[in-house]
VOGU-3710 file (C-alpha; in Angstrom, 3 decimals, decimal comma):
1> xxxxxxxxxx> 13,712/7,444/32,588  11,862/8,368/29,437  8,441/6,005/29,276  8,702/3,054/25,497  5,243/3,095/24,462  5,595/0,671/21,106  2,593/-1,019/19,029  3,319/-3,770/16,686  0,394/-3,504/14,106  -0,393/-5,884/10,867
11> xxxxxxxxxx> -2,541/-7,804/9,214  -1,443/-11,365/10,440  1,191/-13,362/8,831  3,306/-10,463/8,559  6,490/-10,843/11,062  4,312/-9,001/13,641  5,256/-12,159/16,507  9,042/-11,768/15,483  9,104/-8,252/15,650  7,384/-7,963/19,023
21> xxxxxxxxxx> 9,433/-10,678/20,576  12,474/-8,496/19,299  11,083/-4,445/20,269  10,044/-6,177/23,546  13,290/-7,752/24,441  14,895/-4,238/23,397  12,261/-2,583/25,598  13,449/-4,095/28,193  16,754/-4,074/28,055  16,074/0,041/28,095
31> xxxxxxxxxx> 13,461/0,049/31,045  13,417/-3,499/32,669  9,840/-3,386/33,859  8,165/-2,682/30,450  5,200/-4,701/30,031  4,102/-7,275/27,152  1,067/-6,951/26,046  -0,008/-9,628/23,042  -3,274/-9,374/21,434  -4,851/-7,886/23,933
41> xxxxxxxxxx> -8,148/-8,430/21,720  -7,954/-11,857/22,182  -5,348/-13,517/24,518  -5,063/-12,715/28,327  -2,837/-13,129/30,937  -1,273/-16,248/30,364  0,419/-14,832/27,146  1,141/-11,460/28,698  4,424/-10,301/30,386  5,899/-13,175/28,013
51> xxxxxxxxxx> 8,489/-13,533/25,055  6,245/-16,016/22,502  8,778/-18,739/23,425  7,555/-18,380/26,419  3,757/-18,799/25,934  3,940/-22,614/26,364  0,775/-24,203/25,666  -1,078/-21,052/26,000  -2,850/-21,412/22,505  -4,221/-24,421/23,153
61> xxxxxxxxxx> -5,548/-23,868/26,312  -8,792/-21,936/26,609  -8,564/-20,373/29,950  -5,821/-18,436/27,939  -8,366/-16,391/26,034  -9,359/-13,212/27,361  -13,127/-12,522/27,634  -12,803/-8,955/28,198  -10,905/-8,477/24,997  -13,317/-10,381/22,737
71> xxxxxxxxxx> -16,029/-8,641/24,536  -14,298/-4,859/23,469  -13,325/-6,109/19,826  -17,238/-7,279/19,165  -18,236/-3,745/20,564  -15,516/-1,282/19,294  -15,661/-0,679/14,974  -13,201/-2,897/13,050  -12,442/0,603/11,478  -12,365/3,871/13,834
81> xxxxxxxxxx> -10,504/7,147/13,451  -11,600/8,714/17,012  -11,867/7,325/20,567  -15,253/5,486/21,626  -16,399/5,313/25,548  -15,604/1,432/25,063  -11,972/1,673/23,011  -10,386/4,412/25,932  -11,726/2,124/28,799  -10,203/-0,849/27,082
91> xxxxxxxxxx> -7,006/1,542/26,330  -6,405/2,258/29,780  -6,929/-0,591/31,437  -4,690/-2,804/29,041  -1,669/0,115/28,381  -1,422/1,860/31,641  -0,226/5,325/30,854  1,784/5,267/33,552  3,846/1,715/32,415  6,370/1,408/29,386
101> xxxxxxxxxx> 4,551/-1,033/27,777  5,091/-2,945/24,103  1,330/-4,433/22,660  0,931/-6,319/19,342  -1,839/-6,463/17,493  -3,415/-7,958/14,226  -6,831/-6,863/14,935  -6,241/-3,531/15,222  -4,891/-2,103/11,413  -8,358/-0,391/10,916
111> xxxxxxxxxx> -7,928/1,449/13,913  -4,348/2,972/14,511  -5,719/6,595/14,105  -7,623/6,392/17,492  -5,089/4,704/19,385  -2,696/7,622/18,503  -5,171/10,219/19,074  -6,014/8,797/22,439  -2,112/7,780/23,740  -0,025/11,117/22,702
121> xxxxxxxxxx> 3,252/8,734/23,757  2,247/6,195/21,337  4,448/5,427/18,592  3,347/2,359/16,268  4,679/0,261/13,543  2,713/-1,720/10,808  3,683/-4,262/8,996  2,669/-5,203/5,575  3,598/-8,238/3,144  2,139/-9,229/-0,568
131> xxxxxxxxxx> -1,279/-10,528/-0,491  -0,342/-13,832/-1,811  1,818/-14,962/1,120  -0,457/-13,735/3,129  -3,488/-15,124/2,251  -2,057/-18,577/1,781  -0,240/-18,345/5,380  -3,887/-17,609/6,735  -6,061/-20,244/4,941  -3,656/-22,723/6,810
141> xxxxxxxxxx> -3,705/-21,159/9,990  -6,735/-19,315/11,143  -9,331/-16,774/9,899  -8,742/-12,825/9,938  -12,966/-12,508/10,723  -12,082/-14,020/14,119  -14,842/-17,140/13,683  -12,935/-19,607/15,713  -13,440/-18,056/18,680  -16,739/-15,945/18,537
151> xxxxxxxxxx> -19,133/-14,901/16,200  -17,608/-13,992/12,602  -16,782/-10,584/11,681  -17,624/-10,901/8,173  -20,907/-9,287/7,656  -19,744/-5,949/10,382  -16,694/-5,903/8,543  -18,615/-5,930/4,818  -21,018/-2,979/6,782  -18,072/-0,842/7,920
161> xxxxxxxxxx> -15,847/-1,374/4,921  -18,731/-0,294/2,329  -19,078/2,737/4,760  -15,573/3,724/4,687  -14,668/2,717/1,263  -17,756/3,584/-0,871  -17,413/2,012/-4,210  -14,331/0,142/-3,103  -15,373/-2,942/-1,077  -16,686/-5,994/-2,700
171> xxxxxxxxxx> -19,534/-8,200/-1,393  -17,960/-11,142/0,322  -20,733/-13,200/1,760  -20,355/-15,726/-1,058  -17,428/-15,343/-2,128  -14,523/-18,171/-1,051  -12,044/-17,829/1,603  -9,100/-16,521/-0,414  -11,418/-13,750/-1,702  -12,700/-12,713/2,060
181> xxxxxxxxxx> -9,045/-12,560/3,204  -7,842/-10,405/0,481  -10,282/-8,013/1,028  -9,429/-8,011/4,710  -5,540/-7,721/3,975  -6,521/-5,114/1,150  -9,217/-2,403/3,168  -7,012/-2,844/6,462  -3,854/-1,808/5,277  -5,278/0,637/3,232
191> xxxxxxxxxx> -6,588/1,878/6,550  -3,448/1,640/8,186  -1,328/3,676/5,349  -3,928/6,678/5,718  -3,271/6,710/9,410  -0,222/6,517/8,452  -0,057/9,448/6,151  -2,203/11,650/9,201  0,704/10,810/11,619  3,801/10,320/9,409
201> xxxxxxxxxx> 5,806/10,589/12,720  4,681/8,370/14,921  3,403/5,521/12,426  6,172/3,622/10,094  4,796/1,144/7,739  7,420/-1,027/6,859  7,465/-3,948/4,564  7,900/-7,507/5,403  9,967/-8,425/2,379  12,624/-5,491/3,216
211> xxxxxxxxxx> 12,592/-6,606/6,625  13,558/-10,378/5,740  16,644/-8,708/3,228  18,011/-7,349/6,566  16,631/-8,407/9,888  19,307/-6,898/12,365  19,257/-3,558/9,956  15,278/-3,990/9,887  14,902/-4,074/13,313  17,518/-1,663/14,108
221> xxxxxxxxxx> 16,122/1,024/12,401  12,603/0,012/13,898  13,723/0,505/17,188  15,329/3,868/16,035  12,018/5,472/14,936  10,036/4,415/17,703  12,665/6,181/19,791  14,435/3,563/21,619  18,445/2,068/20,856  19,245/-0,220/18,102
231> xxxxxxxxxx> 22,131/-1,820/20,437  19,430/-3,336/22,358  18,846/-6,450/20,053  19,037/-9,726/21,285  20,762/-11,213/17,933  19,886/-14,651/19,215  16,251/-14,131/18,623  16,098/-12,643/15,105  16,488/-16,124/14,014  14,107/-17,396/16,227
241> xxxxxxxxxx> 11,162/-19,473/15,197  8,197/-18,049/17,178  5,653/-18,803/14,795  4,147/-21,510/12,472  5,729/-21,770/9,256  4,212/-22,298/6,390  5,664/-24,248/3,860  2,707/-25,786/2,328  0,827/-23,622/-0,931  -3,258/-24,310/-0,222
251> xxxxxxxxxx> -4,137/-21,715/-2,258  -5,115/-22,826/-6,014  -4,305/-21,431/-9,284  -7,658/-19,778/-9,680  -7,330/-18,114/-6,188  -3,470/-17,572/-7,591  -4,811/-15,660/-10,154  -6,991/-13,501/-8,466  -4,798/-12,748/-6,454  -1,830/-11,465/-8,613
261> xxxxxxxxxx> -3,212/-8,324/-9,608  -3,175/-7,366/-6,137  0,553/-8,279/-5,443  1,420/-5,835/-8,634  -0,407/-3,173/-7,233  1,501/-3,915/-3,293  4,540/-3,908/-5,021  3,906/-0,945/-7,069  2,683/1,394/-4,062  4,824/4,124/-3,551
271> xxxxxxxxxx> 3,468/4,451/0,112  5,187/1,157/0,589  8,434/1,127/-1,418  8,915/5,151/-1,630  13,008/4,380/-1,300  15,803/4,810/-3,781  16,815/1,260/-3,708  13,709/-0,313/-3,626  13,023/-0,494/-7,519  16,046/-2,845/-7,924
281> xxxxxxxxxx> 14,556/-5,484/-4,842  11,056/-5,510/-6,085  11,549/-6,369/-9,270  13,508/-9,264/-7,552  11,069/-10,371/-5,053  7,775/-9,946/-7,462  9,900/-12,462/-9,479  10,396/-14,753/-6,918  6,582/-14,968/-5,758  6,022/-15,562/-9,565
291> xxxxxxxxxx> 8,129/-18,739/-9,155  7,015/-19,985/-6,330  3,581/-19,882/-6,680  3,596/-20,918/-10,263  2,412/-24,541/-9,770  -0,119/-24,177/-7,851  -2,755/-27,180/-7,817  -5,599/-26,315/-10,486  -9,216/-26,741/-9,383  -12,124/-25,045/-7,579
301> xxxxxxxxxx> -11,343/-22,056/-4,886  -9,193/-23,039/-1,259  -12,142/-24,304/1,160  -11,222/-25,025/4,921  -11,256/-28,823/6,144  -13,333/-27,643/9,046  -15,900/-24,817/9,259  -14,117/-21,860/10,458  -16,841/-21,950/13,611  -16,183/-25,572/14,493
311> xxxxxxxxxx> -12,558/-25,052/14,806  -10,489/-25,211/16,734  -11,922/-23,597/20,249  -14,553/-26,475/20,067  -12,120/-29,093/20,202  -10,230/-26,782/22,403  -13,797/-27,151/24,390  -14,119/-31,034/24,135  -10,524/-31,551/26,385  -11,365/-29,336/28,686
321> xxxxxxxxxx> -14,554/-30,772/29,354  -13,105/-33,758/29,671  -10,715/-32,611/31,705  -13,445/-31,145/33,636  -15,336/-34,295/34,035  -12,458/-35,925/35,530  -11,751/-33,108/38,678  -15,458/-33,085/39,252  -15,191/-36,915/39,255  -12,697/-36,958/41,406
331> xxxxxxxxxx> -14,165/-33,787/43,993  -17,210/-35,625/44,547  -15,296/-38,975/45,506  -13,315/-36,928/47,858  -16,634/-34,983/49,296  -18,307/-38,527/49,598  -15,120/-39,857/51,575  -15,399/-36,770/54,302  -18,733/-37,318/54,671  -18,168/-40,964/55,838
341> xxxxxxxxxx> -15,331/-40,066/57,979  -17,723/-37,014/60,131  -20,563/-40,280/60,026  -17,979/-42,298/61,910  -16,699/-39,970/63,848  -20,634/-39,107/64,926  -21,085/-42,700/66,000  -18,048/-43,061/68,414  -20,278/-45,040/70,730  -21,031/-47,449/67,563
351> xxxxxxxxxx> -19,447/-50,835/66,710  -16,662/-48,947/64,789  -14,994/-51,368/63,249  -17,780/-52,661/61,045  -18,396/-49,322/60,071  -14,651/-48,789/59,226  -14,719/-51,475/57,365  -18,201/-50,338/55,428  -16,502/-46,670/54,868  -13,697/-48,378/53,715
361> xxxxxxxxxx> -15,763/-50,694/51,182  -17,459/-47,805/50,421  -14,443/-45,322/49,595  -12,659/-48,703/47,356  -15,793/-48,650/45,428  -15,912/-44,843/45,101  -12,130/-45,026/44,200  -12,889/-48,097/41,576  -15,720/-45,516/40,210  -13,076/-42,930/40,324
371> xxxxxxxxxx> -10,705/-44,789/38,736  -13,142/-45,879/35,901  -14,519/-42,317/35,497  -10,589/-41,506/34,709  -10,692/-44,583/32,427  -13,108/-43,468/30,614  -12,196/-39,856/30,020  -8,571/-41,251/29,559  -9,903/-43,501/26,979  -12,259/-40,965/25,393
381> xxxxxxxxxx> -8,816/-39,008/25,190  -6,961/-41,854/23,291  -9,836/-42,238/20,833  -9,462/-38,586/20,149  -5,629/-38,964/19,867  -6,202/-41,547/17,751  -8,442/-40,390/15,489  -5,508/-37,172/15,218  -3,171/-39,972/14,603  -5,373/-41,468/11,806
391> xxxxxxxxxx> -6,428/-38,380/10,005  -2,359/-37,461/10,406  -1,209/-40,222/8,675  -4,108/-39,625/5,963  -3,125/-36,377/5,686  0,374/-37,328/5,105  -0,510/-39,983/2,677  -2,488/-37,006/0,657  0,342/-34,620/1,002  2,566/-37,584/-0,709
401> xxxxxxxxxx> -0,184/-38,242/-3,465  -0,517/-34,206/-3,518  3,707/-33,775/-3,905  3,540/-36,059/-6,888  0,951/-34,688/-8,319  2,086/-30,714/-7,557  5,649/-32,103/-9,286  3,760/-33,019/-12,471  1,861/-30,328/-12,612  4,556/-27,950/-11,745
411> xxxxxxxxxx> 6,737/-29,605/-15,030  3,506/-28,947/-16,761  2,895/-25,297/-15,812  6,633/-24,191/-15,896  6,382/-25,684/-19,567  3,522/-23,785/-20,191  5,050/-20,634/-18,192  7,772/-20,690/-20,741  5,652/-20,818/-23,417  3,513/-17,999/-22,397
421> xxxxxxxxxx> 6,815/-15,879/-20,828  7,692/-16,317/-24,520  4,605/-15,749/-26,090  3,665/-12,746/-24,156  7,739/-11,644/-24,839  7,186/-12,163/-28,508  4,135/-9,974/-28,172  5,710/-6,890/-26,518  8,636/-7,144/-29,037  5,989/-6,970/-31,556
431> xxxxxxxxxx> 3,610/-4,143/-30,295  6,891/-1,856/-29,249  7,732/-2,614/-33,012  4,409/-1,672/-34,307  4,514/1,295/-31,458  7,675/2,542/-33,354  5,951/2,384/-36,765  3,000/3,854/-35,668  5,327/6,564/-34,227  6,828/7,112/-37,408
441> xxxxxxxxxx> 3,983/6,731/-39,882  2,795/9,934/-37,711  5,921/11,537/-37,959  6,162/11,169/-42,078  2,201/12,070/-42,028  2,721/15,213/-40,129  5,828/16,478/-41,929  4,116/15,544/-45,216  1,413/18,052/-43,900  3,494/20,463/-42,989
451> xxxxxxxxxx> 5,553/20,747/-46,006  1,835/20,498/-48,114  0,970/23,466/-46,262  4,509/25,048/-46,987  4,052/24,549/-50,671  0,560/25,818/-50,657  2,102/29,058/-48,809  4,858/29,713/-51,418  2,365/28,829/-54,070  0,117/31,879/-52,933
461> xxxxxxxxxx> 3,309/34,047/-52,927  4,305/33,248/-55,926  0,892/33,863/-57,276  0,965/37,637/-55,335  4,868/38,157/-57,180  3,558/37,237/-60,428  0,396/39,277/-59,898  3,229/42,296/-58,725  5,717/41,883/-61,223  2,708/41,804/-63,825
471> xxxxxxxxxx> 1,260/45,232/-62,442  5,156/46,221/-62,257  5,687/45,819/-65,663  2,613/47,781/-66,775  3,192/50,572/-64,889  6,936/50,387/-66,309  5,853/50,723/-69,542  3,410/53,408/-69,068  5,990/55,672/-67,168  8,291/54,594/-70,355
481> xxxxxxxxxx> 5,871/56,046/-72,932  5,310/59,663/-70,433  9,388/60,004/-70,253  9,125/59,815/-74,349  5,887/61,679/-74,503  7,930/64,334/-71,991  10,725/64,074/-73,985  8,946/65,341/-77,008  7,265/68,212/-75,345  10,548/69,633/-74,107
491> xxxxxxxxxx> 12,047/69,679/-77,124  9,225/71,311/-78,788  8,884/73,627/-75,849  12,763/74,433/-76,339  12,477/74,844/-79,799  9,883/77,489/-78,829  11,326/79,165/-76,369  14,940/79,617/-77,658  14,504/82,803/-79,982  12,882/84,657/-76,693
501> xxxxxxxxxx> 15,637/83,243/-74,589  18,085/84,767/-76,709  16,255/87,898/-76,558  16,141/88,537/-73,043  19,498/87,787/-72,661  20,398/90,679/-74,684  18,080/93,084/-72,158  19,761/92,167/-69,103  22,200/95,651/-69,373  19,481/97,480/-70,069
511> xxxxxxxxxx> 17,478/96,050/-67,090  20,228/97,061/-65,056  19,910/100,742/-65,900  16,380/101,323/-65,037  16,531/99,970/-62,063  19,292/102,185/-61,084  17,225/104,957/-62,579  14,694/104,095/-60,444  16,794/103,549/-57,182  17,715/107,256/-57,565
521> xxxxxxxxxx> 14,424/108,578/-58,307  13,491/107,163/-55,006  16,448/108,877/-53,027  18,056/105,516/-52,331  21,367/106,777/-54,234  23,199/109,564/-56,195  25,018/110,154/-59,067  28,245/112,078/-58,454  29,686/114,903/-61,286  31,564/111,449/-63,002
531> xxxxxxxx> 28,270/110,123/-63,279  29,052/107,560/-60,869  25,835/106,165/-58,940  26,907/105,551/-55,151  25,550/105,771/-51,714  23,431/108,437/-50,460  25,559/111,468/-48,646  23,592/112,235/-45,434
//
């Protein structure tokens, strides 16, 4: 049986959870022992092996993060293109070569190249969505730098970035926290697609608003190019929740707007939408992002309630100290209550009951300290549920005051959208009419030109004829005035010349004679006895 090695790679906030729950499900449905693997950079064991409706409490719990995996992300680069000591140790130990195995990661877009290089098997794909979604999803959720659970990536990721993409990356340290996750959506999957252009057959990138059109179809033909069967699906879970949804827009209109130009240039890659039938959809979906994000709340840039380091592993931190407190609590009291039992059984020659009854007073109080130790934490619990419960119900009394506010504002700025889709309409009309007058000002101008030069040619040929017909008619009239000059010589000439014509017209007998004379004188012929000149008798 043929080995499914399958990565599930993106950004965060990209479908990467439902797709792995799906490809894993698939997996194993194919090869029943394939492994689950789920951010191995981050979560361990109690997440792995799972479906994410199976994970439980897992996220809240922070025995479920895995050391070892923070400890490789901090060392290995945030972008790498060949294998490092650290990354093929990590590799091997988390993907066993000789396991099918499906992994999903959203820490790992800036380096897909060295995971193919280093697992031949490997086939991966990455999944992309518009920046906008994205980025609001995130500012809700958690932070792509990783601060809530060790030291922020930020300033190695500003380092590597400027290194990789000279001229590209922007400074982030002050910027705000829509800014720093657009650059991280922006650089990663830009890193991703160029892996994905060195290994066009083993790395699809395939987009999240495609996949939504057509989940089954999405995920069938997933499955197909990582080389497994699209029968395998479980239907029931492609309409499975296994995620947070977010329904709520933090981002404001100023983040909104820098933004956009972003989600114009996603949904204008050819990388991304290369297909036939994509130019129909994205017009579609860009117009639909356009809607709803088009009342978004004005003001300064998205900031977190919480500083991204406070939150949440430190509250995470405060229950299970708690809970900490409490087992210790109760340990001791149970070590204390041994120890009295091996003191009485020491003194088995002793009055026991007196000292039964003193280990007994002894363990009551250590149980009433017990007990009140529990009180405490349990009440040092409430408080903190409490306090949840308070700031929940202020937070839902702000999301009320925020609704009718967002509703006024969106009237406001759909009004004004109008306007502007109108305006800016109006505009194009008028440039594409001014375009087409332009166009045909040039057009008149350069036939104008062309027939000036025309004219200008015939003018200079006429001029030449004329200057021709001139020199024509000159030498016309000269050869005129020879023929009559000619004429007037031959007639003279005959006039001259007649008399002696006549005359030697009258010799031509006697021309005739001498020559015959002479003919015989030089043997040629004879005359005969008639006086007859003929041939010469041999």
């Amino acid at each position: 049986m043929a080995k499914l090695r399958w990565l599930v790679s993106g950004v965060g906030r990209s479908g990467t959870t439902l797709t792995y729950s799906v490809l894993l499900s698939a997996a194993r449905a194919e090869v029943p022992n394939t492994l689950g693997r789920y951010e191995p950079f981050l979560w361990g064991e109690q997440t792995w092996d799972k479906l994410p409706s199976e994970f439980g409490d897992a996220f809240s719990r922070t025995d479920a993060i895995s050391a070892a995996g923070i400890f490789a992300h901090k060392q290995i680069p945030l972008f790498l293109d060949s294998n490092t000591p650290q990354m093929r140790a990590f590799l091997d130990e988390t993907l066993p070569r000789n396991r099918s195995v499906v992994a999903k990661l959203i820490r790992g877009a800036g380096r897909l190249a060295a995971f193919l290089e280093h697992d031949p098997d490997l086939k991966i794909v990455h999944l992309v969505r518009n920046p906008l979604d994205v980025v609001n999803s995130a500012l809700l959720h958690f932070s792509f730098f990783g601060g809530e659970f060790h030291k922020s990536d930020e300033a190695r990721f500003e380092a590597e970035a400027q290194s990789k993409f000279p001229g590209v990356c922007r400074q982030i340290e002050t910027e705000p926290e829509s800014i720093k996750a657009l650059e991280w959506w922006r650089l990663m999957n830009e890193a991703a697609l160029k892996s994905a252009e060195q290994y066009s057959d083993r790395l699809m990138v395939y987009p999240y608003e495609r996949l939504m059109e057509d989940v089954a179809g999405g995920m069938a033909e997933i499955i197909s190019f990582l080389g497994g069967q699209g029968t395998a699906i479980n239907e029931e879970l492609l309409s499975e929740k296994v995620g947070p949804v977010t329904h709520y827009k933090c981002v404001r209109a100023c983040d909104r707007d820098e933004i956009m130009p972003f989600v114009n240039d996603y949904f204008s890659d050819q990388r991304i939408f290369s297909r036939e039938g994509d130019a129909s959809h994205v017009s579609a979906w860009r117009s639909k992002l356009h809607e709803k994000y088009a009342a978004c709340v004005a003001g300064p840039p998205f900031a977190p309630g919480l500083v991204r380091n406070l939150a949440p592993t430190v509250v995470r931190n405060i229950a299970a100290k708690a809970q900490q407190e409490a087992h210790s609590a109760r340990v001791a009291g149970e070590g204390q209550v041994v120890q009295i039992v091996d003191k009485v059984a020491k003194r088995q020659k002793a009055d026991v009951v007196p000292m039964l009854e003193k280990a007994i007073s002894e363990v009551v109080s250590l149980k009433s300290e017990l007990e009140s130790t529990n009180t405490n934490q349990l009440k040092r619990l409430l408080e903190l549920e409490k306090s949840n419960e308070d700031l929940h119900q202020q937070c839902q009394l702000f999301s009320e005051h925020n609704e009718a506010l967002e509703k006024k504002i969106r009237q406001a700025e759909k009004a004004r959208m109008e306007a502007q889709y109108a305006s800016e309409r109006d505009l194009k009309a008028a440039q594409a009419l001014i375009s087409k007058l332009r166009d045909r000002v040039t057009r008149l101008q350069d036939e104008r030109d062309s027939k000036k030069k025309d004219f200008e040619k015939l003018r200079v040929e006429m001029r030449s004829i004329e200057d021709k017909l001139r020199k024509s008619d000159v030498r016309l009239r000269s050869a005129v005035s020879d023929r009559e000059r000619y004429r007037q010589q031959l007639t003279e000439l005959s006039a001259v010349l007649a008399p002696r014509l006549s005359t030697i017209a009258s010799l031509r007998p006697l021309r005739f004679v001498l020559r015959q004379r002479q003919r015989v004188k030089a043997g040629l012929v004879e005359v005969d006895a008639n006086g007859v000149v003929g041939p010469r008798s041999k």
